[in-house]
N, C-alpha and C positions, 0 to 999 in steps of 0.2 A: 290544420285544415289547408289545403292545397289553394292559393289566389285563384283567383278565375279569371283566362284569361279575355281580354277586352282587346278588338279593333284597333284603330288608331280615331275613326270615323266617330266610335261610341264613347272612350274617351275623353272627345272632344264634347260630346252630350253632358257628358259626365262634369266633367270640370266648369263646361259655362251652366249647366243648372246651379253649381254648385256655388259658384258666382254670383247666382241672381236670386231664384227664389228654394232653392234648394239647401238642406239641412242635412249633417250627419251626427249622430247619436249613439253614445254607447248608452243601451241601456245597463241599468244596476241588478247587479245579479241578487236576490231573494235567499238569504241564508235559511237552512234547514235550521229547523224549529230546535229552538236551547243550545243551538249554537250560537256563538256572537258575531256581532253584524262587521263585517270585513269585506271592502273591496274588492272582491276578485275580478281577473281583467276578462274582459270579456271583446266582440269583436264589434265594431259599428255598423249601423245600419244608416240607409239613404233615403231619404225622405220630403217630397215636393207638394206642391198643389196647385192647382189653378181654377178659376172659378167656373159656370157652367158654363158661358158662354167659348171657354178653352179648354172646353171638354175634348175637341178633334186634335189639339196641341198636344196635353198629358198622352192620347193614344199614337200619338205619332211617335212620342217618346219611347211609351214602351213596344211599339212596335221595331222601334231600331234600336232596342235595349233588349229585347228578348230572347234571342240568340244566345246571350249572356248567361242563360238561367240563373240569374239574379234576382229577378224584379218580378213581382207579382204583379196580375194584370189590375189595372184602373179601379177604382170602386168610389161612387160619392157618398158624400157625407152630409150630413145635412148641421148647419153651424147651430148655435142659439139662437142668432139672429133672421134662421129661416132659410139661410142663403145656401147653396147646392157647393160643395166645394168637390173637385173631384180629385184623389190622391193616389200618388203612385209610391211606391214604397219598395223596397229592396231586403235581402234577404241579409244578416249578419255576413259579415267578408273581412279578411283579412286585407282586401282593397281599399276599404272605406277609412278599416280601422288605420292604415297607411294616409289615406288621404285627409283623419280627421288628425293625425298628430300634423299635419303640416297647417291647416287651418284653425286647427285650437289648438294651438301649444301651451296657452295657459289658462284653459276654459272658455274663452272669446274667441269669436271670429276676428281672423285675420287676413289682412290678403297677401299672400306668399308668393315674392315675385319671379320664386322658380316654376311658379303654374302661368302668370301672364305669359315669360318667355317661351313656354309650349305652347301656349293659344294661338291659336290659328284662327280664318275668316269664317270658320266653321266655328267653333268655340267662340266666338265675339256673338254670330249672328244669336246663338241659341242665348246666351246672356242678354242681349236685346230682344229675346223674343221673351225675355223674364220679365226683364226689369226694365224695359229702355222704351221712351214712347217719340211719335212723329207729329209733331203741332205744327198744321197750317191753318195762317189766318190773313184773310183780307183786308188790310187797313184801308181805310176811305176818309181821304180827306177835299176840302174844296177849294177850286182856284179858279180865278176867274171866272164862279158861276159854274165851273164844269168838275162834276164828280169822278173826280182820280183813283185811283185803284192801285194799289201794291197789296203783292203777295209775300209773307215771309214764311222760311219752312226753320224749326228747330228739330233738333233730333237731343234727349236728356236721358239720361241714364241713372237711374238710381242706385247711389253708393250709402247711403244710410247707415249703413251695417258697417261699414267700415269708417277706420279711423282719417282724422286729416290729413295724415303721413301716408293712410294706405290712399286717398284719394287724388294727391298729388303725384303717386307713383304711376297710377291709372295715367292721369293726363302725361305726365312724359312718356309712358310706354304708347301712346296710341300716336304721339309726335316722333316717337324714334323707330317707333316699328312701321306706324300706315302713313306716316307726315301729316296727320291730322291735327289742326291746333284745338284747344277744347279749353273751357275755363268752368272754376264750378269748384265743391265739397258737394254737399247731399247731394245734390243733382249734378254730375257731368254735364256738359250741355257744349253742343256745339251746332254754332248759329249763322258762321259767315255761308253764305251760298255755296262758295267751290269747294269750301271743308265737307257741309251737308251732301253734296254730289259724293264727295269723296270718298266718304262713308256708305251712303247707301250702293254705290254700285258694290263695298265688298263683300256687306252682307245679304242684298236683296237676293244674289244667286241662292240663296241659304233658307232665305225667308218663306216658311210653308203659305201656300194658301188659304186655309186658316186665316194667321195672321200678316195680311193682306197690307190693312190696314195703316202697317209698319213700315212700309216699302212705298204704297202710292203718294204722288206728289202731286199737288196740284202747279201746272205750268207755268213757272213765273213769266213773268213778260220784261 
């Protein structure tokens, strides 16, 4: 089966979904009846979701993933729990099956730091628009009888899926590639003010309207 070729733009889709909330899969091929049951290799398939409220997000996806003839368009799901998931999914490829021996090399996800060194502010923003969230909150404290105000912004990243070795690699690559300092395991998290500025101007260019949310600050003083 011939790869299919990909952008540099859709690749960059590719890899930070892949990053964040995104799954690849070989499924198991189904032996013909009274034969015995044997692995044959088969090719992977790509596999995301987001829930309804990111319904505009999956379509932004496959609409810049379409080109591709990869990906089949959007369709929700509805979970046990009631809740509308809506999924995008991809066609079996010799791309995926490429990109799933580089992230499961041994059945687990891993994070393979020959994909960070390709990521780009493109690939970062889409992996924050996965898995990365923007907390502002007002602290209020009192002095002198007068009610003070500070504003703090965090920006955290959800690394979960990866191991503590893949989560320290993260924080040095985002210190040697963007100068961003970051501290954290599960969650990345990066909290000092000129870091947070730092960050979001690379990805806000990036950040669809949709996920707005990710990108607005409230104005410290």
């Amino acid at each position: 089966m011939k790869i299919a070729t990909v952008s540099h733009s859709q690749r960059q889709i590719i890899l930070g979904t892949i990053l964040g909330d995104g799954h690849l899969l070989i499924p198991k091929r189904r032996p013909s009846r009274g034969l015995p049951k044997v692995d044959l290799p088969r090719n992977a398939r790509f596999t995301t979701s987001s829930c309804e409220k990111d319904k505009d997000y999956v379509l932004w996806k496959y609409h810049e993933l379409e080109s591709t003839g990869l990906f089949r368009p959007p369709k929700p799901k509805r979970r046990n729990t009631g809740r509308i998931q809506w999924i995008l999914e991809s066609r079996r490829s010799p791309l995926f099956t490429g990109l799933h021996k580089l992230f499961y090399p041994e059945g687990k996800k891993r994070l393979p730091i020959e994909v960070l060194n390709e990521l780009d502010d493109l690939g970062l923003a889409v992996w924050y628009m996965d898995d990365g969230n923007l907390s502002n909150r007002t602290h209020h404290c009192l002095s002198y009888g007068r009610d003070l105000q500070h504003h703090s912004v965090t920006v955290r990243l959800s690394t979960q899926c990866f191991s503590t070795e893949g989560s320290q690699l993260i924080r040095d690559w985002l210190r040697d590639r963007f100068g961003i300092k970051a501290r954290g395991t599960d969650l990345i998290t990066i909290s000092r003010r000129e870091e947070v500025n730092k960050f979001l101007s690379i990805v806000s260019p990036h950040v669809i309207a949709c996920m707005s949310r990710k990108k607005e600050v409230i104005q410290l003083r």
